[in-house]
C-alpha positions in Angstrom: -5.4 -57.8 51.6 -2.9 -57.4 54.6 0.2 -54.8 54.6 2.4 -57.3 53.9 0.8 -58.5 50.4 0.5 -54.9 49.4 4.2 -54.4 49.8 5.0 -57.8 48.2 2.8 -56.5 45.2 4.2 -53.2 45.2 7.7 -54.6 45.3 6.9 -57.3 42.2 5.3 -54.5 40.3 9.0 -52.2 40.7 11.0 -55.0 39.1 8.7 -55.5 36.4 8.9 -51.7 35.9 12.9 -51.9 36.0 13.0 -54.8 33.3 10.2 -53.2 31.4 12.5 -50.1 31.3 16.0 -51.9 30.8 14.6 -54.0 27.5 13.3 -50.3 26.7 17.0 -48.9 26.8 18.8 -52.0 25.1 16.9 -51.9 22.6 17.0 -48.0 21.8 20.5 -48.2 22.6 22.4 -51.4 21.3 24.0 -51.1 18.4 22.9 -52.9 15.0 24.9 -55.7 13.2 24.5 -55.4 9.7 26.7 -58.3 9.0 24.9 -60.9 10.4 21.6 -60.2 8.3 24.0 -60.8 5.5 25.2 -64.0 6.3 28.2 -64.4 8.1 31.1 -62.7 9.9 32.6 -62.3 6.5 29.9 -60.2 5.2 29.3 -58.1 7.9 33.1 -57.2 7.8 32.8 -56.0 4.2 29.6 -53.7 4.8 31.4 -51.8 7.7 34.3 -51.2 5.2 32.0 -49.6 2.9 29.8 -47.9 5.5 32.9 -46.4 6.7 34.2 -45.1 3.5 30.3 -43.8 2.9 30.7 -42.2 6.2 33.8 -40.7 5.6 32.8 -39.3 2.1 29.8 -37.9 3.5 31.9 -36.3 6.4 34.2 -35.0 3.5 31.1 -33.1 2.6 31.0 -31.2 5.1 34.3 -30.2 5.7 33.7 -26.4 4.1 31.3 -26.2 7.1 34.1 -26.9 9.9 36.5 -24.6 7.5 34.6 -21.2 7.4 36.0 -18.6 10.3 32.8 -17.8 12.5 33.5 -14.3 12.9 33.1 -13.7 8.9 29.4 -11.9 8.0 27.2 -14.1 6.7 26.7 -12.5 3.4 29.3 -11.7 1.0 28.9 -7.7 0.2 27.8 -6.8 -3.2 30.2 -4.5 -5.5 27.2 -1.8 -5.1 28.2 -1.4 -1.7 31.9 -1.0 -2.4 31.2 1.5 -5.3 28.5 3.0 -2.7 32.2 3.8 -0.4 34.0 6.0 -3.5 34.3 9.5 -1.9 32.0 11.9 -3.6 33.1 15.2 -5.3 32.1 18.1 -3.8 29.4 20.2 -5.4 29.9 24.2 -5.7 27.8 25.2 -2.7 26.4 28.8 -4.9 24.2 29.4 -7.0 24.4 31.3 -10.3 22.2 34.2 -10.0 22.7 36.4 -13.2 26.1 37.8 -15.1 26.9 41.9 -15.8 28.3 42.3 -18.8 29.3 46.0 -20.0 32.6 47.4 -21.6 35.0 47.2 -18.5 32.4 46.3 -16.3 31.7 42.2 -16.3 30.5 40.3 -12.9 28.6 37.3 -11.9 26.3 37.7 -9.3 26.3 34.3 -7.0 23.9 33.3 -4.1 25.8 31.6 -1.8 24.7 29.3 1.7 23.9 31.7 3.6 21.4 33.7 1.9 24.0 36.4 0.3 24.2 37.7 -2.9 27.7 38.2 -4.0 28.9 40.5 -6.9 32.5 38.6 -7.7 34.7 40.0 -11.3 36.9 37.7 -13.5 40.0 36.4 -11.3 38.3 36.6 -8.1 36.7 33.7 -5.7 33.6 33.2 -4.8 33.4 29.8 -1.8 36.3 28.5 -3.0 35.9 28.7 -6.5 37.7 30.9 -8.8 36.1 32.5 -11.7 38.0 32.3 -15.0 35.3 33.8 -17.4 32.1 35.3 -18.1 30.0 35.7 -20.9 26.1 36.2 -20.8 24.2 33.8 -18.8 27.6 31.4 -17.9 29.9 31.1 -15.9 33.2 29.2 -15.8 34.7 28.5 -12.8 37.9 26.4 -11.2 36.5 24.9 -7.9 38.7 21.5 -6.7 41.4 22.1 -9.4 37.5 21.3 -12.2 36.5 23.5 -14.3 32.8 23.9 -14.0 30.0 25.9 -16.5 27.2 27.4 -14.7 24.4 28.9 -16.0 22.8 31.4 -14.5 19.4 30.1 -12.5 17.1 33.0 -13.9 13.5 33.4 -12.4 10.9 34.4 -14.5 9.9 37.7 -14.6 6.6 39.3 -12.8 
């Protein structure tokens, strides 16, 4: 085989490759006529008609899709969450330690956050909280316009 019959069969086996390739793409790419399997240019009119409306229903199906803003969260929250938010009353940061009660001599005795033990009468305030009574074992106080009973947090005895 010479030089020139390998070119000729290299250049014969290029167009077969091109037409091999171009059938490929016409085939993949040409659109289908449903009308003509049907019988007739009459036909194939009325099944475009209704594969259009089909179409356009279907597209109608996904119009919520195309609606929703993008920057929304994916989740809706759940009223947990939202309850979860409500501001929590403060608690009275003492701690009822014991009550003194003689004629003319009552107190409460609170341990408050830092370690102290405070002796406080009727009328007075002890972290915010104003005492409006005693009687033995409780407490009542005013703290954040509540009134509050504590009882006195006694250890047991050696």
């Amino acid at each position: 085989m010479t030089h020139r019959d390998r070119r000729r069969l290299l250049i014969l086996a290029n167009a077969a490759f091109a037409a091999v390739l171009a059938w490929c793409a016409w085939v993949l790419f040409a659109p289908l006529d449903v009308g003509s399997a049907e019988g007739g240019a009459i036909a194939g009119q009325k099944s475009s008609v209704l594969h259009d409306t089909q179409e356009a229903g279907a597209l109608a199906s996904y119009a919520s899709i195309y609606t929703r803003p993008l920057r929304k969260p994916l989740y809706d929250p759940t009223p947990g969450a939202v309850i979860a938010a409500v501001k929590a009353e403060p608690k009275f940061p003492g701690v009822l330690t014991g009550t003194i009660i003689e004629p003319g001599f009552t107190f409460a005795t609170f341990r408050v956050p830092g370690g102290d033990e405070k002796v406080v009468p009727v009328g007075q305030s002890v972290e915010g909280a104003e005492v409006l009574a005693i009687t033995q074992g409780e407490v009542r106080i005013r703290f954040h316009d509540k009134e509050i009973t504590l009882k006195a947090n006694v250890e047991a005895a050696p």
